[in-house]
C-alpha positions in Angstrom: -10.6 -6.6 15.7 -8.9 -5.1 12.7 -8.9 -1.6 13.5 -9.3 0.6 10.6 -6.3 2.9 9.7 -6.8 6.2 7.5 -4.0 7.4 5.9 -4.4 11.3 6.3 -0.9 11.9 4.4 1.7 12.2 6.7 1.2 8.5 8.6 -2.0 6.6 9.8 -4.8 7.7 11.8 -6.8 5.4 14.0 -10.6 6.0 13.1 -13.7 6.5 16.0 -17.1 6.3 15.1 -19.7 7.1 18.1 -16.8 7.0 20.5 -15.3 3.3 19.4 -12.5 2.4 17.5 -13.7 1.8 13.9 -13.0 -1.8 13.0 -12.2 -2.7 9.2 -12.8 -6.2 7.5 -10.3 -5.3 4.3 -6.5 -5.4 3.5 -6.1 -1.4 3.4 -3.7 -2.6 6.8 -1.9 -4.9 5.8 -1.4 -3.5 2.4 -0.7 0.2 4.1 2.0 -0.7 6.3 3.2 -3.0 4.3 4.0 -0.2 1.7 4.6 2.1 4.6 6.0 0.2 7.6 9.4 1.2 6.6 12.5 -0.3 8.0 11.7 -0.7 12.4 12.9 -2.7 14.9 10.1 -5.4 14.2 12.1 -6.8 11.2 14.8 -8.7 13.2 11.0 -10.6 14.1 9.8 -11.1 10.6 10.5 -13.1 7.8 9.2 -10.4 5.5 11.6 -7.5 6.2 10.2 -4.0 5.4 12.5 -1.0 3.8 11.8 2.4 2.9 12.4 1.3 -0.6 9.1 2.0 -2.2 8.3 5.3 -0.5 11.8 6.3 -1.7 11.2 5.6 -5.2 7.9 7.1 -5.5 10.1 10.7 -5.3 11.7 9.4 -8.7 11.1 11.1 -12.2 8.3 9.6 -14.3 10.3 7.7 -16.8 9.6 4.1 -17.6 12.0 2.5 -16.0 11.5 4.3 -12.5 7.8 3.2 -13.2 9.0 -0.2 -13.9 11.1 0.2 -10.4 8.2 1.7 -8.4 5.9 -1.7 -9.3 9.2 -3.6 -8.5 9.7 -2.4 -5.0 5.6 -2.0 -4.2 5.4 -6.0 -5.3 8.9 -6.8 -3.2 6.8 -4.9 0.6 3.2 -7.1 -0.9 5.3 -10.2 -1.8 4.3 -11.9 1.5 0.4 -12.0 1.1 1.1 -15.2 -1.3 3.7 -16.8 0.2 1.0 -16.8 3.1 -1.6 -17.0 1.1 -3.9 -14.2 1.2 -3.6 -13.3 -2.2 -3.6 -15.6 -5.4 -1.6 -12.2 -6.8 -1.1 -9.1 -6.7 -0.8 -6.6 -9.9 0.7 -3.3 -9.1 0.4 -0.7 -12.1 1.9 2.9 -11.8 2.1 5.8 -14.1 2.8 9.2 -13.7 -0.2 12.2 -13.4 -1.0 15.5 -14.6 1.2 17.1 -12.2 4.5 15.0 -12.9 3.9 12.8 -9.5 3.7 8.8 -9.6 0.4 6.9 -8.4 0.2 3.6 -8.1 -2.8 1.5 -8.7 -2.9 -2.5 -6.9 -5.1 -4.9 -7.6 -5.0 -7.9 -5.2 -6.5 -11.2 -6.2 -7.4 -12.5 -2.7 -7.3 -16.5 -2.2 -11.0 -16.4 -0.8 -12.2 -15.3 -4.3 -12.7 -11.2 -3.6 -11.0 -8.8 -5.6 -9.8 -5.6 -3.8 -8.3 -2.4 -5.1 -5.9 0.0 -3.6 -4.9 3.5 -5.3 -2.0 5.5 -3.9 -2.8 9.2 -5.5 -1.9 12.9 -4.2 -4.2 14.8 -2.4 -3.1 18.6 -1.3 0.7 17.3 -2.2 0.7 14.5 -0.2 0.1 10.9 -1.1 -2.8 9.0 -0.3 -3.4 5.3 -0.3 -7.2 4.7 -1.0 -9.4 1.9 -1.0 -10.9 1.6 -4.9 -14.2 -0.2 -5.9 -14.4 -1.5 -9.5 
């Protein structure tokens, strides 16, 4: 079962629903720790090594290059969804908002022919990664 994580912020919650752990059929996972699995004692296991890279450069000023850097480093921790082929690609867009913070917005083209959507936006000053429909 893929349990459903919610990020509430300040790391992932585990979700219940009537007492059970809520399952989840999507990438929000994969694509949550990959962005914010950060550098652990897992990656001497993986092929894919994970960094603190991206979180790190969400803290940047909005100019274009630090844009440019933030979809660099958020396409560097999702790189491994088509090298095992989850995804067909992946497009990472980020721009900076109303109150001088970066979001990020993903788009994941997933090899089974669904489309999902990710958003990474601030919510009471922290950052949120959100599920999007189009």
């Amino acid at each position: 079962m893929d349990v459903l994580l919610n990020d509430n912020g300040d790391g992932g919650e585990v979700i219940l629903s009537g007492g059970d752990v809520q399952g989840d059929g999507t990438l929000y996972n994969a694509v949550y720790l990959s962005l914010f699995g950060g550098d652990c004692f897992s990656n001497v296991y993986e092929e894919h090594e994970n960094d603190n890279e991206f979180e790190e450069s969400l803290n940047l000023p909005i100019t274009m290059p630090n844009l440019r850097t933030v979809e660099t480093k958020a396409n560097k921790c999702l790189k491994w969804m088509i090298d095992k082929g989850v995804a067909d690609s992946i497009d990472v867009y980020a721009h900076g908002n109303d109150e001088d913070k970066i979001e990020v917005e993903i788009t994941i083209n997933e090899s089974s022919g669904n489309d999902s959507y990710f958003a990474l936006v601030w919510e009471n000053q922290k950052r949120i990664l959100t599920s999007k429909k189009r």
